[in-house]
Biopython code that builds the backbone (N, CA, C, O; Angstrom):
import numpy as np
from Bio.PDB.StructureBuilder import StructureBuilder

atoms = [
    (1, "UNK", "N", (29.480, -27.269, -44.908)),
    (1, "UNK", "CA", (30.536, -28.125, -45.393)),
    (1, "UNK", "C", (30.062, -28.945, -46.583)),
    (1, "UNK", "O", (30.820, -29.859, -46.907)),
    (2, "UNK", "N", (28.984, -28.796, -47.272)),
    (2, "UNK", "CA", (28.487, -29.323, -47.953)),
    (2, "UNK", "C", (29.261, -29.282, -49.583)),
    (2, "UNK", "O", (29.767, -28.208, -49.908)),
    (3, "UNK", "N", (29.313, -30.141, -50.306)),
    (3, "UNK", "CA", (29.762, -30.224, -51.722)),
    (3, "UNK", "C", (28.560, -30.565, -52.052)),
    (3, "UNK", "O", (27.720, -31.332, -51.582)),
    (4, "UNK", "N", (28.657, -29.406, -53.522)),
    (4, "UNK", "CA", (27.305, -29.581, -53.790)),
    (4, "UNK", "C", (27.237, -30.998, -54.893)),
    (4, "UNK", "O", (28.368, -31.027, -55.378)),
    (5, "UNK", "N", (26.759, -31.684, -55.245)),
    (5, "UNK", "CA", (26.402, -33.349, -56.097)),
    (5, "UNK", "C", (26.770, -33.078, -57.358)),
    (5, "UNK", "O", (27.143, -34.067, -57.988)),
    (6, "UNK", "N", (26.789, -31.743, -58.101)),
    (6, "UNK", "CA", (27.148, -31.729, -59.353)),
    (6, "UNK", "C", (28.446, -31.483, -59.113)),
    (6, "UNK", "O", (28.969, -31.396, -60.224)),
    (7, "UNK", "N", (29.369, -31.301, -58.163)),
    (7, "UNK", "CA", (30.773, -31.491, -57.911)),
    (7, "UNK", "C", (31.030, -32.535, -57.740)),
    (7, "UNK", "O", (31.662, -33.303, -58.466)),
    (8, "UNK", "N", (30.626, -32.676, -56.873)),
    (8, "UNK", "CA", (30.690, -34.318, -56.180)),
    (8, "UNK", "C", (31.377, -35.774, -56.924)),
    (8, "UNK", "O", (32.240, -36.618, -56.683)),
    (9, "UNK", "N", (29.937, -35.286, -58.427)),
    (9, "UNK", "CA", (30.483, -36.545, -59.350)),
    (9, "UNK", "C", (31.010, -36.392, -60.139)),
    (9, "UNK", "O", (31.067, -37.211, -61.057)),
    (10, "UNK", "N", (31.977, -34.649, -60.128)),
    (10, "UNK", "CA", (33.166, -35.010, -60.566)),
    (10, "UNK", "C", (34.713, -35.636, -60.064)),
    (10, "UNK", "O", (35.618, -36.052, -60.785)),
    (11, "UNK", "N", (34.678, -35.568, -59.007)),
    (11, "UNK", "CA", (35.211, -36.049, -58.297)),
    (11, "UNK", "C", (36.043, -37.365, -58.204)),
    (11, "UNK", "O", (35.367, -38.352, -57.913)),
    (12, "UNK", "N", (37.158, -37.540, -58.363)),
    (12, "UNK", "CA", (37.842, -38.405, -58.511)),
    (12, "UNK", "C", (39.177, -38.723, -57.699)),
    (12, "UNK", "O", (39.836, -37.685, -57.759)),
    (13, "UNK", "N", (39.990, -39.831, -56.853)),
    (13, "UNK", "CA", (40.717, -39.899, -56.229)),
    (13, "UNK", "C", (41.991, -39.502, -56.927)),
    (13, "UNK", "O", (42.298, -40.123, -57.944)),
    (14, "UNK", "N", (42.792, -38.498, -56.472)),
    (14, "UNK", "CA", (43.886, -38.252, -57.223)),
    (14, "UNK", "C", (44.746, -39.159, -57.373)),
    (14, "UNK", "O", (45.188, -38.998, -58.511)),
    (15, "UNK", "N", (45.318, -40.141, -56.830)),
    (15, "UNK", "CA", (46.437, -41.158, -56.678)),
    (15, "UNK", "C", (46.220, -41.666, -57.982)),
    (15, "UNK", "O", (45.160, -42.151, -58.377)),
    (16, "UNK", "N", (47.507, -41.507, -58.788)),
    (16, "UNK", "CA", (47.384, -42.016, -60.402)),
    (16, "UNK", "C", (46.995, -43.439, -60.478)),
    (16, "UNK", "O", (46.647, -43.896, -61.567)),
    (17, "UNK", "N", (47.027, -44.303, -59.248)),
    (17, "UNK", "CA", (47.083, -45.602, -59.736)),
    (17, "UNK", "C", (45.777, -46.182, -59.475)),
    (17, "UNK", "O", (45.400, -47.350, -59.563)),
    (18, "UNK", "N", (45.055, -44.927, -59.072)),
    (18, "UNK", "CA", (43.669, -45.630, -58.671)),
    (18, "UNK", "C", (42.654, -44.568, -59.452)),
    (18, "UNK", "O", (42.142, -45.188, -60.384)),
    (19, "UNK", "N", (42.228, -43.346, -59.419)),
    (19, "UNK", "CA", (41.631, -42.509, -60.130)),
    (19, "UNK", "C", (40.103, -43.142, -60.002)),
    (19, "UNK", "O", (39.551, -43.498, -61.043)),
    (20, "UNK", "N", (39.447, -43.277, -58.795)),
    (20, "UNK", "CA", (38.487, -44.130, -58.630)),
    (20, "UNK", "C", (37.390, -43.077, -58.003)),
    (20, "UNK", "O", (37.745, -42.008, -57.505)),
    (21, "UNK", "N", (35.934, -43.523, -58.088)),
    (21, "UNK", "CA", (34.771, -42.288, -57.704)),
    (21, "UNK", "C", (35.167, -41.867, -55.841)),
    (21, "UNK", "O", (35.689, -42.454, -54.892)),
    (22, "UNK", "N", (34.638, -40.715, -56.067)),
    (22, "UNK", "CA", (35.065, -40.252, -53.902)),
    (22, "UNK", "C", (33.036, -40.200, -54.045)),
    (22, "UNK", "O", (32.228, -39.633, -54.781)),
    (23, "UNK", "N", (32.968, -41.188, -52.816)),
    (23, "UNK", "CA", (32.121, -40.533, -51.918)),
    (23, "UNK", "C", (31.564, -39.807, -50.803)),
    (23, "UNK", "O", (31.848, -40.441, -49.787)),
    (24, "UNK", "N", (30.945, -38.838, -50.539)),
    (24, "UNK", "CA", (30.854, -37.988, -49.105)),
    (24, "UNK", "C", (30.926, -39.286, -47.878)),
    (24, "UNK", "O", (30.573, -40.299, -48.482)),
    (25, "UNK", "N", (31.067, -39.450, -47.220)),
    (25, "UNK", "CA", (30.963, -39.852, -45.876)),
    (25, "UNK", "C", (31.304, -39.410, -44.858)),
    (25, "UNK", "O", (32.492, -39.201, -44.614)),
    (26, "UNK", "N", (29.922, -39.055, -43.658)),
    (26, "UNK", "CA", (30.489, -37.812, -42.681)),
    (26, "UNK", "C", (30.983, -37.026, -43.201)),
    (26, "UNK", "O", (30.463, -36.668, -44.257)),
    (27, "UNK", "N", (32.185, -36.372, -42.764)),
    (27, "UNK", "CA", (33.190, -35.178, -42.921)),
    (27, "UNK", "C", (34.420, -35.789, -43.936)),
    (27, "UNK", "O", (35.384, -35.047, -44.123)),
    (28, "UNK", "N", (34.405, -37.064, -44.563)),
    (28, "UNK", "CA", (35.596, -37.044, -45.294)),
    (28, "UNK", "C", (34.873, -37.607, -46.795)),
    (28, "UNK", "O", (33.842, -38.262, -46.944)),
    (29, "UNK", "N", (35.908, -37.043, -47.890)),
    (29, "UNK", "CA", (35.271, -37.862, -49.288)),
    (29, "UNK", "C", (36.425, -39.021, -48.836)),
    (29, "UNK", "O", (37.478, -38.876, -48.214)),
    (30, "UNK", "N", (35.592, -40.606, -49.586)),
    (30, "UNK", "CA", (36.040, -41.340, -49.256)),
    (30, "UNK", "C", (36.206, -41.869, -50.873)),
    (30, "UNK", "O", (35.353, -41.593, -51.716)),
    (31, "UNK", "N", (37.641, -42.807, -51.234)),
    (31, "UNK", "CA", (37.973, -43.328, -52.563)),
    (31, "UNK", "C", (36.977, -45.028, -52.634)),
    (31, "UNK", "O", (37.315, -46.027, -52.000)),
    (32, "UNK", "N", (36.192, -44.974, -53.230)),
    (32, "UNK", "CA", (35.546, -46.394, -53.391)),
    (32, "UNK", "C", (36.310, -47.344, -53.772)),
    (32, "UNK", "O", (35.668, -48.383, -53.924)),
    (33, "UNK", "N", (38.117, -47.509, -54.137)),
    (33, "UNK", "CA", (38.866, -48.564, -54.495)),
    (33, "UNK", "C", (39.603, -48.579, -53.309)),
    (33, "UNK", "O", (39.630, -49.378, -52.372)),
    (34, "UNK", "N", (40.069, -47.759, -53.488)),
    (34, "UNK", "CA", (41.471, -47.492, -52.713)),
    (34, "UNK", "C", (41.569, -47.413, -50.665)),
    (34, "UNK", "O", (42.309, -47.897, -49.810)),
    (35, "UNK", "N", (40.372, -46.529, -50.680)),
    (35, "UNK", "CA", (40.129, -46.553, -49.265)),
    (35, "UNK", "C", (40.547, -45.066, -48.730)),
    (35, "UNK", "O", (40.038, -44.666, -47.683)),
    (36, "UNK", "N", (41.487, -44.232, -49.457)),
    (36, "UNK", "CA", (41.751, -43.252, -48.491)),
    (36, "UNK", "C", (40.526, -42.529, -48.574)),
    (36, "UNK", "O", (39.624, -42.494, -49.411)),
    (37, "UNK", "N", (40.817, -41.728, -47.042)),
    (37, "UNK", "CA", (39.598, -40.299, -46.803)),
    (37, "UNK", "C", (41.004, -39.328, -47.027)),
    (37, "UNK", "O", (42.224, -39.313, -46.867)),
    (38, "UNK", "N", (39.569, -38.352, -47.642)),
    (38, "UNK", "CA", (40.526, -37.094, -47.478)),
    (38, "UNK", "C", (39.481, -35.918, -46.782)),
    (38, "UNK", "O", (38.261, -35.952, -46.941)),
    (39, "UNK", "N", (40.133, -34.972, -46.056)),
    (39, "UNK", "CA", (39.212, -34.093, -45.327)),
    (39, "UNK", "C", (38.880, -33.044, -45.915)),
    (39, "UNK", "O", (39.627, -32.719, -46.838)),
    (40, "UNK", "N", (38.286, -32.596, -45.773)),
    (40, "UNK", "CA", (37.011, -31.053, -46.391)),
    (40, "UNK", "C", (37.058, -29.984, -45.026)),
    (40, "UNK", "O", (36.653, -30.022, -43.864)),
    (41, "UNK", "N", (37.849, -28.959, -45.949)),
    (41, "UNK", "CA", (38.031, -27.648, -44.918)),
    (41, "UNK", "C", (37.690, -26.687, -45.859)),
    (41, "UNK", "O", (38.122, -26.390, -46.973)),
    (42, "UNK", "N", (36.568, -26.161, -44.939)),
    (42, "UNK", "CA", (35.605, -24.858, -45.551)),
    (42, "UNK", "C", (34.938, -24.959, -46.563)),
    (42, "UNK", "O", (34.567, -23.973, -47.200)),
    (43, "UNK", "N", (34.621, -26.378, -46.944)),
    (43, "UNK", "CA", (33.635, -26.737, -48.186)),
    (43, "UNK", "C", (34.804, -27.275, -49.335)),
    (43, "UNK", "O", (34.459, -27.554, -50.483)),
    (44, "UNK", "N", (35.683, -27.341, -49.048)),
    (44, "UNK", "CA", (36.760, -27.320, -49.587)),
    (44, "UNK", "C", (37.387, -28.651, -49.781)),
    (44, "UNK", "O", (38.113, -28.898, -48.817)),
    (45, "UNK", "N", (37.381, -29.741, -50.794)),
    (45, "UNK", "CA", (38.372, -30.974, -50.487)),
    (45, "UNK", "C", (39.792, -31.113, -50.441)),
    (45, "UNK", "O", (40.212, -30.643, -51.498)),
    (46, "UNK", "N", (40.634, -31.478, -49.822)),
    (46, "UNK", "CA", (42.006, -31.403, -49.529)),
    (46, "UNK", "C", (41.998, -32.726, -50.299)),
    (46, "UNK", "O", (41.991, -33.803, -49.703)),
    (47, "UNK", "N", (41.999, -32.612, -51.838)),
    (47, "UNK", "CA", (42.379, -33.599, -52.640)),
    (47, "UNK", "C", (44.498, -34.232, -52.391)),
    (47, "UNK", "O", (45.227, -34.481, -53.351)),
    (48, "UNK", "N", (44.830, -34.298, -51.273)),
    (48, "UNK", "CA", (46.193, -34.274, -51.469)),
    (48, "UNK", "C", (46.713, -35.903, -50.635)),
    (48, "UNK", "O", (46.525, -36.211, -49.458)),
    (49, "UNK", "N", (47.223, -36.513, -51.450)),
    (49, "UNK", "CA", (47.477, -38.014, -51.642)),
    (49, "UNK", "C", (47.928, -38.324, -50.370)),
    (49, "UNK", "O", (47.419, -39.262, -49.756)),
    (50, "UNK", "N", (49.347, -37.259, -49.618)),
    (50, "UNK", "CA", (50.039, -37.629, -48.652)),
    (50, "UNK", "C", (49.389, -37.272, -47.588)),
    (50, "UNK", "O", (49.729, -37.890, -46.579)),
    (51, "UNK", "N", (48.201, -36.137, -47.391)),
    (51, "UNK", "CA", (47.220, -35.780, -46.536)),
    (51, "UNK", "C", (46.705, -36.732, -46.249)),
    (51, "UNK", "O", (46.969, -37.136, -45.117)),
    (52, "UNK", "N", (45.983, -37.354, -46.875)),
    (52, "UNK", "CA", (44.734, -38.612, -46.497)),
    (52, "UNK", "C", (45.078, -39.373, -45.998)),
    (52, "UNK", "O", (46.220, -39.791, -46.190)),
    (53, "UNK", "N", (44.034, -40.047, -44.898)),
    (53, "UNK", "CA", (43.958, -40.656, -44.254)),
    (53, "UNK", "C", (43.585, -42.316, -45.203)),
    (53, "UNK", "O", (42.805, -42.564, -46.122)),
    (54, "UNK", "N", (44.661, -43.255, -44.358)),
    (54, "UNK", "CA", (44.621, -44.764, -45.034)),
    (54, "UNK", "C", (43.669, -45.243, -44.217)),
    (54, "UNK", "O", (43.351, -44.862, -43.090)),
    (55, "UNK", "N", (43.096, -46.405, -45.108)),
    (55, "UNK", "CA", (42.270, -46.807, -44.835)),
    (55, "UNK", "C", (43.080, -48.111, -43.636)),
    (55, "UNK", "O", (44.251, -48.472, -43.746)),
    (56, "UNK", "N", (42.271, -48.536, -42.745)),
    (56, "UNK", "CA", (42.062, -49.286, -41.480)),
    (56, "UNK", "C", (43.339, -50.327, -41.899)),
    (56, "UNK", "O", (44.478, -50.550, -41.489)),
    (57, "UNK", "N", (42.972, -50.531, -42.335)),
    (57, "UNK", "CA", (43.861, -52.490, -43.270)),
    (57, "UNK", "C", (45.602, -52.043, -43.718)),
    (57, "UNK", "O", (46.644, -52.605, -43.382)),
    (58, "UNK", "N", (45.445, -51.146, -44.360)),
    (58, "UNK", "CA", (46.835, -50.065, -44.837)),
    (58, "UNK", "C", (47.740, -49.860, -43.338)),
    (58, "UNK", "O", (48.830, -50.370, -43.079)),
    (59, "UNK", "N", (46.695, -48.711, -42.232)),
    (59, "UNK", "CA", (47.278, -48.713, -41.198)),
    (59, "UNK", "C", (48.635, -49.712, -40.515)),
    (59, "UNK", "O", (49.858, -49.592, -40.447)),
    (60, "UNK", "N", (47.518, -50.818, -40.043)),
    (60, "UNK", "CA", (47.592, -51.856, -39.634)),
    (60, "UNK", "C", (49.316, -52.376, -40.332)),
    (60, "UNK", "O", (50.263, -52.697, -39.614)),
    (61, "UNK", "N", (49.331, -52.353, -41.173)),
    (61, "UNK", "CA", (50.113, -53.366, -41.925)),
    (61, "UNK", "C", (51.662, -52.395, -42.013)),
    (61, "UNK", "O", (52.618, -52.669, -42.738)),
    (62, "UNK", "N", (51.582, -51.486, -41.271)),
    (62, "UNK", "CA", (53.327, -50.346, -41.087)),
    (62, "UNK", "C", (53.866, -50.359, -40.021)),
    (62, "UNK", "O", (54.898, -49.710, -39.842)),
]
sb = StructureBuilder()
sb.init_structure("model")
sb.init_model(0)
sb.init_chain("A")
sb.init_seg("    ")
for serial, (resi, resn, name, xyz) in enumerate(atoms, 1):
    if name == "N":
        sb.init_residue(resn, " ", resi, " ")
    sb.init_atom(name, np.array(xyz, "f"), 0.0, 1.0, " ", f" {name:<3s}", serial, name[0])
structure = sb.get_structure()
């Protein structure tokens, strides 16, 4: 499941209003502004806005 690092840092959160670095964590790339994870199937990132998972605080607040 690995992304290899020269992908990695290309990598960027799709949500136009944030476009912020993803880092690996565990099994999800995670947005360093914004907070969403998004999941990785088959090495694969599911870069998709409405997929991802909100962050804790976001939850909370619907």
């Amino acid at each position: 499941m690995a992304i290899r690092p020269e992908v990695l840092e290309l990598l960027v959160c799709p949500v136009p209003e944030c476009r912020a670095r993803l880092e690996l964590r565990d099994d999800r790339l995670v947005c360093t502004a914004c907070g969403r994870r998004y999941r990785i199937e088959q090495s694969w990132p599911v870069l998709i806005p409405e997929e991802a998972e909100l962050p804790e605080a976001a939850q909370n607040q619907s």
